[in-house]
C-alpha angles and dihedrals in degrees: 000000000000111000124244089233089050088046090048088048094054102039123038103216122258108289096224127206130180142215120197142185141182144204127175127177141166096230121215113298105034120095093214133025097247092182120095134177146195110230113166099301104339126101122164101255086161098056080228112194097228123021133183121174123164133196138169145183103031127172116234143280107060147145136219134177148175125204114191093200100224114261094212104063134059121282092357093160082055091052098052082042092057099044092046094044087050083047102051091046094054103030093090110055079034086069101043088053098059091055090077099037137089130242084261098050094036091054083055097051091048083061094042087046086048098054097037082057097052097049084060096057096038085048081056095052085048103048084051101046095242109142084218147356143174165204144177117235126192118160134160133212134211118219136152096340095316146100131227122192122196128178155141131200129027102308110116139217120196120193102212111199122176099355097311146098095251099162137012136177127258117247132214102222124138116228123199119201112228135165124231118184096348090309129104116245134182126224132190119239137162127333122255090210121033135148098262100053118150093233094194096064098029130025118249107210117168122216099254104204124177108194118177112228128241139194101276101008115156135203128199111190107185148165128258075250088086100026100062088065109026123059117213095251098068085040092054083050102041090058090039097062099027139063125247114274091029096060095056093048089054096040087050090051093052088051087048100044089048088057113287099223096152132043111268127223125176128175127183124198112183114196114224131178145182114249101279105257119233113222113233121220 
């Protein structure tokens, strides 16, 4: 077997780059746009009703993130703000961090990241005398050729690899059976992990997920805005046979055309990388 040092000595690793968009959007029946995001150094401060940033070509790592402050509950735009706003401010030195951990030690610091995120959302609701409020959060790093997914709450992320939808995320959703007309339907009710938990009565545990990288790989990180109407199937083709940008605007017109209800926040990231080199003795 050929060891993991000899295979690092005759080969130097994938030199990724990435290029990333955005679009957010509130959708047709909300009054405010209550997702937010973290991309590079943007966050909507603003709560902007419709949002599109590009960029290309960035170095990794990285870290990106998107929050869908829960509707239900009291200053949910201002949930989402807060954890975006606490995001932008560590990922940085978060990524820089894992860089020099272990699978072990970065998984800690994912739970540590979690619940530091939740106490500032839990200090807001506070500071405003709201008994709760909350937020999803689902963001993905970039270290050492690999990708590391961490959330809580209902937003989704899908790998699509070759063409197709290879990975996603699990949600937290809580689905109640009822029948309508003689027939069983689901419907989509609270969600079991959130940023804004009370931890001392309920147990905040992140999905954890190590994915390895490929040429091409792409990631789409969303919003039940666009979940709620579109399945991962049409979204892993509609990437597949689309570019960026083009692909989000065709993917948010779907959402809006099938009724728009929610606000609607979608965020690619496409992997690329140089030929790998091969050293030679």
């Amino acid at each position: 077997m050929i060891s993991e040092m000899f295979w690092n000595r005759l080969f130097k690793p994938f030199d990724y780059t990435l290029n990333a968009a955005l679009i957010s959007d509130i959708g047709k029946k909300r009054v405010e746009n209550q997702d937010n995001f973290c991309f590079d150094t943007f966050i909507n401060v603003n709560k902007a009703k419709s949002v599109r940033l590009k960029s290309q070509n960035f170095a990794l790592p990285e870290a990106y993130a998107i929050m869908d402050g829960m509707g239900g509950e009291k200053l949910g735009a201002q949930a989402s703000l807060e954890a975006a706003g606490f995001f932008s401010n560590i990922k940085k030195n978060i990524s820089e961090l894992l860089q020099r951990l272990n699978a072990d030690e970065r998984e800690r610091v994912f739970y540590s990241l979690i619940h530091s995120l939740n106490e500032k959302v839990c200090q807001m609701a506070i500071k405003n005398n709201v008994k709760q409020s909350g937020t999803t959060f689902c963001a993905i790093f970039f270290v050492d050729n690999k990708a590391y997914i961490v959330s809580v709450g209902d937003s989704k992320i899908f790998l699509i690899r070759n063409g197709k939808t290879v990975w996603q995320n699990e949600s937290d959703a809580i689905n109640t059976a009822i029948v309508e007309n003689g027939r069983k339907k689901w419907i989509k009710g609270g969600l079991s992990q959130f940023l804004g938990m009370d931890t001392k009565e309920y147990e905040l545990i992140p999905h954890i997920k190590e994915l390895n990288l490929k040429p091409d790989d792409k990631f789409l990180l969303c919003s039940d805005g666009l979940t709620d109407y579109v399945s991962p199937d049409e979204i892993g083709m509609t990437v597949k046979e689309n570019l960026m940008e083009n692909s989000m605007d065709i993917l948010l017109n779907l959402a809006l055309k099938r009724g728009g209800r929610d606000n609607i926040t979608i965020l690619r990231l496409d992997i690329k990388c140089k030929e790998q080199e091969q050293i030679l003795y």
